[in-house]
VOGU-3710 file (C-alpha; in Angstrom, 3 decimals, decimal comma):
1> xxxxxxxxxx> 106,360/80,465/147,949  107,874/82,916/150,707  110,274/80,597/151,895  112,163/79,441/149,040  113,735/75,722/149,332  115,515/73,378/146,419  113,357/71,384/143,966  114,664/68,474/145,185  113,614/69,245/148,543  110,284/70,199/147,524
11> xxxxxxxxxx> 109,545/67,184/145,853  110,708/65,212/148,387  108,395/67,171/150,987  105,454/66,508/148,508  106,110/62,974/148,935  106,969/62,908/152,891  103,418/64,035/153,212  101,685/61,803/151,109  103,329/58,983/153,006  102,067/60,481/155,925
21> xxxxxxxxxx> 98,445/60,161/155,243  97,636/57,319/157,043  99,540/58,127/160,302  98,060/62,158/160,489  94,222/60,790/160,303  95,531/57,968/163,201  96,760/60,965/165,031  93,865/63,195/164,600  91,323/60,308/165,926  93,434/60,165/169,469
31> xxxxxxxxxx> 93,554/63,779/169,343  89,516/63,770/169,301  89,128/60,737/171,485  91,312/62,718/174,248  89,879/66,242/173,381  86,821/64,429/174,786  88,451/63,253/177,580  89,392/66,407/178,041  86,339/68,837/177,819  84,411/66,251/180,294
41> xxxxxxxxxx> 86,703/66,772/182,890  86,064/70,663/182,625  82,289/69,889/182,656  82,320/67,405/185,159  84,526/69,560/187,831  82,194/73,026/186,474  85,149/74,664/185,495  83,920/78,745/185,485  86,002/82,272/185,293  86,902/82,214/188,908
51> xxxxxxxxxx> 89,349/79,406/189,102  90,952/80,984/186,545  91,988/83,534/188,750  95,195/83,288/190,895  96,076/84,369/194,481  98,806/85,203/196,149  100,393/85,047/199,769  99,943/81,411/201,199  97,126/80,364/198,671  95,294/78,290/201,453
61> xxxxxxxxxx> 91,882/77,827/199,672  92,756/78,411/196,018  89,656/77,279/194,112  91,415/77,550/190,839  94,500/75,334/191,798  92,449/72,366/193,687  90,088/72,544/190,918  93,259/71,771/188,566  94,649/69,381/190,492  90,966/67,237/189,819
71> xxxxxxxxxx> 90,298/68,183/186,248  94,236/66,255/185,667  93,211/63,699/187,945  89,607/62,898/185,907  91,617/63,588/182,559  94,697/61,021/183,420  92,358/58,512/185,458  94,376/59,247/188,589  92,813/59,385/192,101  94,525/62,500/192,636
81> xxxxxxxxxx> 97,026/64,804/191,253  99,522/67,381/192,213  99,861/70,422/189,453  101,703/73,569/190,650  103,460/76,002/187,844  106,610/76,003/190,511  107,822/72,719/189,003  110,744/74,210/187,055  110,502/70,777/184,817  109,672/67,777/184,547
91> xxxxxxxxxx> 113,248/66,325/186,116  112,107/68,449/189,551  108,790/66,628/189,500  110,167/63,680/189,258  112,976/64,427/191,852  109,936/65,604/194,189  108,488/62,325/193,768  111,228/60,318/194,138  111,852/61,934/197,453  107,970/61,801/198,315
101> xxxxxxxxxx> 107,816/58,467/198,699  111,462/57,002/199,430  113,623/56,855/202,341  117,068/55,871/203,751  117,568/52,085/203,037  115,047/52,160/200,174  115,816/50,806/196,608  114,791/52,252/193,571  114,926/49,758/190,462  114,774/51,189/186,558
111> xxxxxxxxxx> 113,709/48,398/184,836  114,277/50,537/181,133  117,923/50,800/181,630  119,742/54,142/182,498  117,593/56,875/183,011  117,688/60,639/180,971  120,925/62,681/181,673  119,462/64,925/184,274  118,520/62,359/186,803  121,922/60,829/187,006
121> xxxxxxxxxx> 122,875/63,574/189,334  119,520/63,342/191,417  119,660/59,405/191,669  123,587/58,950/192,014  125,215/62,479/192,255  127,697/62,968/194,914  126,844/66,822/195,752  123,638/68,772/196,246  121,773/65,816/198,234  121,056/63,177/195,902
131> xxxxxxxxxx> 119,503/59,463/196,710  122,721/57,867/197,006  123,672/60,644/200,030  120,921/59,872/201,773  121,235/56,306/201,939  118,723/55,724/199,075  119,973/52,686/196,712  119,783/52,439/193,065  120,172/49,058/190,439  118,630/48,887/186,880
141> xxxxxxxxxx> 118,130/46,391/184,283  119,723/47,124/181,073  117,318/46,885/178,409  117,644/43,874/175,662  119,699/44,939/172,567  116,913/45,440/170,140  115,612/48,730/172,895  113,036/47,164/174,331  112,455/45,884/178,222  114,225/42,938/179,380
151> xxxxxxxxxx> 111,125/41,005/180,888  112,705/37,875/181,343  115,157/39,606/183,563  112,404/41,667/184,863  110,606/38,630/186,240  113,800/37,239/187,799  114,266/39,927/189,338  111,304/40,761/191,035  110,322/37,742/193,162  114,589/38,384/195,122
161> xxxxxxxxxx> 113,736/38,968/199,004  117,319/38,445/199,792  119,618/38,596/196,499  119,592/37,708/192,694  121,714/35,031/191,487  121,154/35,309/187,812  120,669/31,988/186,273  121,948/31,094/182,518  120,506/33,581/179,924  119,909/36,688/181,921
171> xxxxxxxxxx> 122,677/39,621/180,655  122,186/41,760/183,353  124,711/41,735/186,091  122,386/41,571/188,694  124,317/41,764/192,401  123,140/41,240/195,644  119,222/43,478/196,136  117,207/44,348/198,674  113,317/43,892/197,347  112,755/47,444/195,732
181> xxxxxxxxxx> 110,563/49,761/197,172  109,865/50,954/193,702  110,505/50,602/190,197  110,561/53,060/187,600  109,799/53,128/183,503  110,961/55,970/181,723  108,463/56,001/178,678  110,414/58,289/175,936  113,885/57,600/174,239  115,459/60,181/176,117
191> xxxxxxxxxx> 119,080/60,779/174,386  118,942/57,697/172,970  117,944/55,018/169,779  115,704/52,416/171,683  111,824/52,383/170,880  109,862/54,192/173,260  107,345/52,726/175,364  103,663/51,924/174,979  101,368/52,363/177,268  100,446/48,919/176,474
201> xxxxxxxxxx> 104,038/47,739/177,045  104,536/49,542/180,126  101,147/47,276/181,232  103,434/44,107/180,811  105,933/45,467/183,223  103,506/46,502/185,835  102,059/42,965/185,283  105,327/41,239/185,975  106,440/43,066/188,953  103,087/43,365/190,663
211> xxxxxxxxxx> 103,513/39,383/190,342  106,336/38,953/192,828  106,361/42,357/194,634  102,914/43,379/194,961  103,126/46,763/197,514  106,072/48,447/195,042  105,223/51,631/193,960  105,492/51,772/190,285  106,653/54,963/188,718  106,697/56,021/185,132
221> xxxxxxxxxx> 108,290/59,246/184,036  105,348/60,444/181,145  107,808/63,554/179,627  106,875/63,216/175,553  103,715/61,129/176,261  100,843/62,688/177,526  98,060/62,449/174,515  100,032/60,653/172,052  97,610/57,145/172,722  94,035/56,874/174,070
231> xxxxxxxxxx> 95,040/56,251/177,739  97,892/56,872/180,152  99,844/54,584/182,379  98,226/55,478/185,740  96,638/52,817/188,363  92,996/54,138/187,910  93,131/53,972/184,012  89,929/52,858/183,128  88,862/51,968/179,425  86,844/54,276/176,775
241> xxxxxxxxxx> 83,727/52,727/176,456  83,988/49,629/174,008  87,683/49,541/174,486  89,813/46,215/175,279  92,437/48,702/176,685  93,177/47,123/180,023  94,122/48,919/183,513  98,005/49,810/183,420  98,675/50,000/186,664  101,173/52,667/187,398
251> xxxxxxxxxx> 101,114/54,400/190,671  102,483/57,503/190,014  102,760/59,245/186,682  105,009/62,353/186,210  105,706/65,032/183,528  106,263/68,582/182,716  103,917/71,574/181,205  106,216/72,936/178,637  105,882/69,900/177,124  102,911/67,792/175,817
261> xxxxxxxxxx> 99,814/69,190/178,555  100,719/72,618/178,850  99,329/72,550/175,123  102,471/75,629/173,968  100,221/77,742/176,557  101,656/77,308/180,029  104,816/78,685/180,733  106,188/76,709/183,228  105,423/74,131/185,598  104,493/70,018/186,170
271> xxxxxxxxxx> 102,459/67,584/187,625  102,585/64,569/189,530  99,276/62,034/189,105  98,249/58,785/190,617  97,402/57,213/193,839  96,062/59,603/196,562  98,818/59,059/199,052  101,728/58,805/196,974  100,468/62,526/195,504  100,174/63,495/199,107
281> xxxxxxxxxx> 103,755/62,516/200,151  104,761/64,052/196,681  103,338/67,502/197,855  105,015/67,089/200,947  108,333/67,200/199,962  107,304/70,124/197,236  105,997/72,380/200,310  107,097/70,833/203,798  105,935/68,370/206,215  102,473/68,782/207,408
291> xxxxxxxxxx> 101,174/71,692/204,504  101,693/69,718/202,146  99,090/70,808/198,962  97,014/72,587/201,298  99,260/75,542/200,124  101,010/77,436/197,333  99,744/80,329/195,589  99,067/80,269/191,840  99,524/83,749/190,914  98,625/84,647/187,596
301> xxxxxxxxxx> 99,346/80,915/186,166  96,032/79,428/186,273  94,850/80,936/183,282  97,615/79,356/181,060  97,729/75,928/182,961  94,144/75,508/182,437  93,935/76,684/179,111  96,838/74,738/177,953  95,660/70,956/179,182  92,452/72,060/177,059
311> xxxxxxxxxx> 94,580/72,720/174,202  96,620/70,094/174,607  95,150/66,981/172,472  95,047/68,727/169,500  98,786/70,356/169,905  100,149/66,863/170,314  98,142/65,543/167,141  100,093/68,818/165,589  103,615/67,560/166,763  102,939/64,115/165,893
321> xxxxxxxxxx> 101,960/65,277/162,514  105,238/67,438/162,537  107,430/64,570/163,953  106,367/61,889/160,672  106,847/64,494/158,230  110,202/64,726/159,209  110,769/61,081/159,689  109,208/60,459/156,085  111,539/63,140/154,608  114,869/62,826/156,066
331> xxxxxxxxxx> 114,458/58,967/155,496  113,738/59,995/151,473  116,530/61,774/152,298  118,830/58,665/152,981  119,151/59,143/156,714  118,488/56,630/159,480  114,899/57,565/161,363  114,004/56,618/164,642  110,911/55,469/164,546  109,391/55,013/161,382
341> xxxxxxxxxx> 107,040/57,924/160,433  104,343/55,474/160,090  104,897/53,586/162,991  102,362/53,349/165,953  103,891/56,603/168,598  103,782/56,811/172,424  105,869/60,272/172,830  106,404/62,971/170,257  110,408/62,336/169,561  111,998/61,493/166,707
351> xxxxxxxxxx> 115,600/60,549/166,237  117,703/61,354/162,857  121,577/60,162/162,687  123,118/62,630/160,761  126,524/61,626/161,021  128,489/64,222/162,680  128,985/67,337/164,390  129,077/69,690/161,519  125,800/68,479/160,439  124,011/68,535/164,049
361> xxxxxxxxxx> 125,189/72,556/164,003  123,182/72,594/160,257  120,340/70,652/161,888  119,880/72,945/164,475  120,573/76,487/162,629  117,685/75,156/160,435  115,083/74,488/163,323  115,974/78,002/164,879  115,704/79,720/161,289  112,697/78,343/160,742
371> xxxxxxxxxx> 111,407/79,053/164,140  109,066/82,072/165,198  110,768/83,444/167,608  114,542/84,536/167,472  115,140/82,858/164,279  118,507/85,483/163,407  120,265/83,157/166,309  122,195/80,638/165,748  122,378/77,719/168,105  125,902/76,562/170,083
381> xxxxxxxxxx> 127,080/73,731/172,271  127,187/74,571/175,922  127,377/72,840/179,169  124,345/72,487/180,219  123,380/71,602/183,828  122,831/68,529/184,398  124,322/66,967/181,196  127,944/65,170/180,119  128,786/66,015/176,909  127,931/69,822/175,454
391> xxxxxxxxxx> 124,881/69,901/174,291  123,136/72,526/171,092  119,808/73,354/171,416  117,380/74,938/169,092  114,165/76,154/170,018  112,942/79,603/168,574  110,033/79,268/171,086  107,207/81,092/172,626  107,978/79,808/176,028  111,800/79,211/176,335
401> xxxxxxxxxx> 112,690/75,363/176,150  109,106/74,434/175,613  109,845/71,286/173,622  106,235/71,003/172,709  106,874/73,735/170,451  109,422/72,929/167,204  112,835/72,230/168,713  115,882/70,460/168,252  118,728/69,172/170,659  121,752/66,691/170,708
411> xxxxxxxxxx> 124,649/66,040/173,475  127,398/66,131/170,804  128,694/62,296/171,669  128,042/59,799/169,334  126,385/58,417/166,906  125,601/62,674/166,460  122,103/61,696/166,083  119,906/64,906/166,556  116,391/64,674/168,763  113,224/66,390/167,086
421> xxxxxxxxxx> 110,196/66,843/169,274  107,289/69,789/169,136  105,167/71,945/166,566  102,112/74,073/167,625  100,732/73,788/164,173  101,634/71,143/161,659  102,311/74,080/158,465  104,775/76,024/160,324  106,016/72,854/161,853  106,645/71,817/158,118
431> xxxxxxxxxx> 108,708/74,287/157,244  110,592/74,440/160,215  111,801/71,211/159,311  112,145/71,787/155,672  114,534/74,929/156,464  116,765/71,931/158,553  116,910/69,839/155,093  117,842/72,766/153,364  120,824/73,479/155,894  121,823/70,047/155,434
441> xxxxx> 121,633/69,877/151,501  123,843/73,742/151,738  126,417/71,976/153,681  126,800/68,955/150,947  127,033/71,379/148,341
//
């Protein structure tokens, strides 16, 4: 062994994997199920060497970037889709969205509780142009205490014209509402303990609020999800052939490329997928009134973008495998796990409690040691845009804050639980999060 590690540890890792059997061969039959997906887009849109070139100047007919934009659409079941590397993450896609297709007097609704850190400022902020300065309004339903959506509230909720006068056994505080323009499901944990959602789950929302406010527009951010299940959550969703998998119904769904479909090979960038029109308004707001995604150069990006989605199944299966190892190990270890690392997954996160600050700094000196690139640094708490509390990142990566590749982060708040996503393959991936355990067992000693 080159990297040497305690017996305990090792044995413990032994078993971690073997309990992990069942869950890698459920991973690796998504990962061919949307590899298929995947390569029948290229066919079907004849994919050839020229659209992986780039252009420059205004881009008006860029072959290679249209030709994207379809292959996402076929591959997500979308009727259209928006990809352009100058998404600087996924929060700016969603931001452009959220922009897109709202306007002064609107009201956006979360129905899965407070959003992820960074679009606190873009939904409520009170610099820098945010929804609430221009006249955009914002409510949410809390979710239930065990994580998961309040749908009882949910349904109450939906059918208000004029206000909400919540009745007997609905917790959320729900005040006086105009009907929502449009509602939004963030599908990943985010910084926090609740269950992620299924794609299945996020089906029972669309359900209820298409119910009693049929035109919404239904939003789901995707960050963490992309390939993790056989389907996504967009409107056009259609089943695999002898599939009970039913139609999900979202309208627009949104994520970033350094994370599960840039596959560890894009290097920046996002999409935006789902109804024609709702894309369209999307791009407007990216470029200007009237270009729209007419224009917008790809310069040399098209290589990596494309490359990267075709990549991308099989990276995710690799992450997934990387994220239950670690559940199965630091659970062996005694710590709390969030999820289980054999339960069903819809993003690539994992959450471990460690129990303080001092061993979230061991955490994350372990991920970066064990990490490929720049593994001599050693992670510290800083305030990072967008964000409350300091937060330490580690992420020895290829592509800087590509979280599809191993990394580690935590705001340092309580309960000083630490947020594991990523791993291009699952050996390195392995050890990566072995060299964390062995940080954490050095600090006990």
């Amino acid at each position: 062994m080159i990297f040497k590690f305690d017996d305990y540890l090792t044995e413990k890792a032994a078993v971690a994997e073997e309990m992990c059997s069942e869950a890698f061969n459920r991973f690796d039959k998504i990962a061919r199920h949307n590899s298929e997906k995947v390569l029948h887009a290229f066919i079907k849109n004849r994919v050839s060497e020229r659209h992986l070139q780039g252009t420059t100047g205004y881009g008006y007919g860029d072959d290679g970037r249209d030709t994207l934009d379809k292959v996402y659409a076929d591959v997500f079941g979308a009727e259209s889709a928006l990809v352009r590397h100058n998404f600087i993450n996924g929060t700016h896609a969603i931001a452009t969205a959220l922009f897109g297709v709202l306007r002064t007097g609107d009201t956006l609704m979360s129905v899965t509780g407070k959003p992820y850190d960074t679009l606190h400022g873009v939904i409520n902020g009170d610099t820098g142009g945010s929804l609430k300065e221009y006249g955009i309004h914002y409510k949410e339903i809390a979710l239930l205490p065990s994580g998961k959506p309040d749908l009882e509230s949910i349904r109450r909720v939906v059918g208000a014209d004029d206000s909400v006068r919540p009745s007997d056994g609905v917790r959320n505080e729900l005040l006086t509402l105009v009907r929502p323009k449009a509602y939004f499901i963030q599908r990943s944990r985010g910084y926090s303990l609740r269950p992620s959602i299924t794609v299945s789950e996020i089906g029972e929302i669309i359900k209820i609020i298409r119910s009693g406010n049929p035109d919404a527009i239904i939003i789901v951010d995707n960050c963490y999800g992309e390939f993790c299940e056989c389907t996504e959550p967009v409107l056009a969703c259609l089943p695999a052939a002898g599939s009970a998998t039913e139609k999900s119904g979202a309208d627009l769904i949104i994520g970033s490329l350094i994370k599960n479909p840039g596959g560890g090979i894009a290097e920046t960038g996002g999409y935006i997928a789902g109804k024609a029109d709702l894309v369209e308004l999307s791009a407007q707001r990216l470029t200007a009134p009237g270009i729209g995604s007419e224009a917008g150069c790809s310069l040399d990006r098209n290589r990596s973008m494309y490359m990267g989605l075709f990549r991308a199944p099989e990276t995710v299966a690799n992450a997934l495998k990387t994220s239950a190892f670690a559940l199965a190990l630091f659970e062996l270890m005694g710590y709390e796990c969030f999820p289980n690392y054999n339960d069903y997954r819809t993003d690539i996160i994992a959450a471990i409690k460690l129990g303080g600050e001092a061993e979230l700094r061991a955490f994350c000196e372990g991920i970066q040691a064990g990490s490929p690139v720049d593994s001599y640094a050693v992670p510290e708490p800083w305030e990072m845009p967008g964000y409350a509390h300091k937060v330490i990142m580690a992420a020895g990566a290829f592509v800087s804050g590509a979280s599809i590749e191993l990394s580690a982060d935590a705001p340092l708040r309580e309960p000083y639980a630490v947020w594991l996503q990523g791993g291009l393959t699952f050996p390195s991936g392995r050890i990566g999060v072995m060299t964390a355990a062995q940080k954490l067992l050095n600090l006990k000693k």
